[in-house]
C-alpha positions, 0 to 999 in steps of 0.5 A: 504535530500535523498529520494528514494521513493515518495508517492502522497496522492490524497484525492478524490473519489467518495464515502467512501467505508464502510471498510475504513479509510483513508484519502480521501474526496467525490469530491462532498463535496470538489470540491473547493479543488479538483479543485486545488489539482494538482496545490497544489502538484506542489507547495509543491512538489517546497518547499520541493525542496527548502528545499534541498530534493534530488530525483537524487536517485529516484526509485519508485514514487506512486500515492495513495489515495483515488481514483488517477485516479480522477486526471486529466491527465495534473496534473500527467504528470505536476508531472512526469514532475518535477522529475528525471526518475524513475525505477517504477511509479505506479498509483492506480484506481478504475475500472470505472473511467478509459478508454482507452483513459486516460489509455493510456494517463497515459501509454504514461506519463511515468506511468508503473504500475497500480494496480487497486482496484477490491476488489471482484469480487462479485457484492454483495460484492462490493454492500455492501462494497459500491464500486461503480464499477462491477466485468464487469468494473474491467474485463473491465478496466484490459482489457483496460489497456493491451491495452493501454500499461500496462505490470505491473499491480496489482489487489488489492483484499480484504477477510474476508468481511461479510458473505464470505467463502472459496469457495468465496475467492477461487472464487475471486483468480480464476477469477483474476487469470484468467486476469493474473496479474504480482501481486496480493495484497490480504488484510484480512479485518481489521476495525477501529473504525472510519469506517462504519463498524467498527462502526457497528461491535462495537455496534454488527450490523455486523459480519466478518470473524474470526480469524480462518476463515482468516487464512484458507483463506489466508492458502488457496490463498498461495496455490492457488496463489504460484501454478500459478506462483504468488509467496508470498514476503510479507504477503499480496502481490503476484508477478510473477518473477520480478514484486515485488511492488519496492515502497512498498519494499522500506517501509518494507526495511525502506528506506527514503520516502517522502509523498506529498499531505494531509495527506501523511506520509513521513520517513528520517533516525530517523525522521518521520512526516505527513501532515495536514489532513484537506483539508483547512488547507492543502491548506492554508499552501502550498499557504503561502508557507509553508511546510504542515507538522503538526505531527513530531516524532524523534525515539530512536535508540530502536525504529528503531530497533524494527522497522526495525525487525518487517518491514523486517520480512513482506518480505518472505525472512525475515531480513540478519542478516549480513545486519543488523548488518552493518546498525545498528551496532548490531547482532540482534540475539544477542539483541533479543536472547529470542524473537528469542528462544521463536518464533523459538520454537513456530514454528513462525520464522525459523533463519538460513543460516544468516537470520531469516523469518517467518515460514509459520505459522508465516506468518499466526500470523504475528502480534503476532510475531512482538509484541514481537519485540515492 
């Protein structure tokens, strides 16, 4: 079992922020857990070894969550220690649960990537959103990170919350353009049922951006950020030459990922599964010995094909036909000839030169163009 990427589920933050649905516990209710989650890892990180996974192809390892730097810093530096060197280790945080000195400490581990959560830089946008850090501490803690060391480093950014505008969009980008990041991950709000707010939003109590609105905003940050040199290679990522995120390539190139930690999801060839998602049962599992796997999938040959079409179409580059041929033995244009017609004479997706991509306006109804494919 080759993998080329790792993923490190770390379940903890302070709070649930109102948006989300992951996976991921407040400390305070988990603590028993949270205590030995690093020793938890190593241990599942030993089985998998002991099953015969090779990471002697490594490139990319990504500690995600939840809030990562909640960790302690000896539990990362005890995992980085247990792998082969890799091209890029990135580490997600949250602004005010870093400082110098564990930046620097992460900087010095081995970490060369961080991508911190900013989400605005609006305090009453992340007051309502339940963030529990300032636009200051992002500033901050960007600034302390320079400091420590760190080149490569991302800010997440989130638009479409309640009562935003353009001007407020267009206010967030010029501030975080102003740090001058490699890269800029910018999420339009999407809400599950299971959120706070999805479930405000259900019952009427809430309102977000529409469909329309999103659009000219995300219209609008492809002009601002392609013109300060952050260039668009992905739907919702931006990325100055050279820094594109290798780790999150790897999922839209459909490559084989192993997830660590509850929760985390892991791919190898046709097969997929994930992790319990119960802490205590995670727990339980790896104690005994055993792998924490609870959800397994294996997928048709049409299945990885819709796939990797609908995967790679999120890169801006889009899918070589050629390429795709050779790793699935079919000519893509061929099998989906009317996808292909209907999309490209909608204006959604552009084939020639031996690729096919989306068009700009295809990047904005991305969804609407990889339901075609499914």
């Amino acid at each position: 079992m080759k993998f080329t990427s790792i993923y490190i589920h770390i379940p903890f933050c302070r709070r649930k922020c109102n948006y989300c649905d992951f996976v991921s516990f407040p400390v305070a209710d988990q603590q028993q857990y949270f205590t030995i989650y690093g020793d938890l890892l190593l241990k599942e990180l030993s089985l998998w070894q002991q099953q015969g996974s090779d990471f002697s192809q490594l490139q990319s390892l990504y500690f995600g969550g939840g809030t990562p730097s909640l960790l302690a810093i000896e539990s990362i530096k005890a995992l980085l220690s247990c792998l082969h060197q890799t091209s890029e280790i990135t580490l997600e945080a949250n602004p005010e649960t870093v400082d110098f000195d564990f930046l620097q400490q992460l900087h010095d581990a081995g970490v060369n990537r961080l991508s911190l959560g900013a989400q605005s830089f609006n305090d009453q946008a992340l007051q309502v959103m339940g963030r529990c850090h300032t636009a200051a501490q992002t500033i901050n803690a960007f600034n302390e990170a320079r400091r420590a060391g760190f080149t490569n480093i991302n800010l997440d950014l989130i638009y479409g919350w309640p009562m935003q505008d353009r001007a407020q969009m267009q206010a967030d980008l010029a501030v975080a353009l102003a740090l001058d990041p490699e890269h800029l991950s910018l999420y339009g709000l999407s809400l599950s049922d299971q959120s706070p707010w999805g479930k405000r939003m259900l019952s009427g109590d809430l309102e977000i951006a529409d469909s329309d609105l999103s659009a000219d905003m995300q219209e609008d940050a492809m002009k601002i950020l392609e013109a300060a040199g952050l260039h668009q290679y992905e739907i919702a990522n931006y990325a100055k030459a050279g820094f594109a995120s290798l780790h999150n390539c790897s999922y839209w190139q459909r490559q084989n990922y192993l997830g660590i930690g509850c929760a985390a999801a892991s791919c190898l060839l046709e097969k997929r599964w994930s992790n319990l998602k119960n802490l205590a049962d995670y727990a339980s599992s790896v104690e005994q010995g055993k792998l924490p796997v609870c959800e397994q999938e294996t997928l048709s040959f049409d299945e990885i094909i819709a796939e990797a079409i609908f995967l790679g179409l999120r890169l801006r580059q889009g899918i070589d036909l050629d390429q795709f041929a050779e790793l699935y033995g079919l000519r893509a244009e061929k099998r989906f000839a009317k996808q292909l017609r209907q999309l490209t004479e909608d204006g959604l997706l552009i084939v020639e030169d031996g690729s096919m991509r989306l068009s700009k306006k295809g990047l904005l109804l991305g969804n609407e163009v990889f339901y075609k494919f499914i």
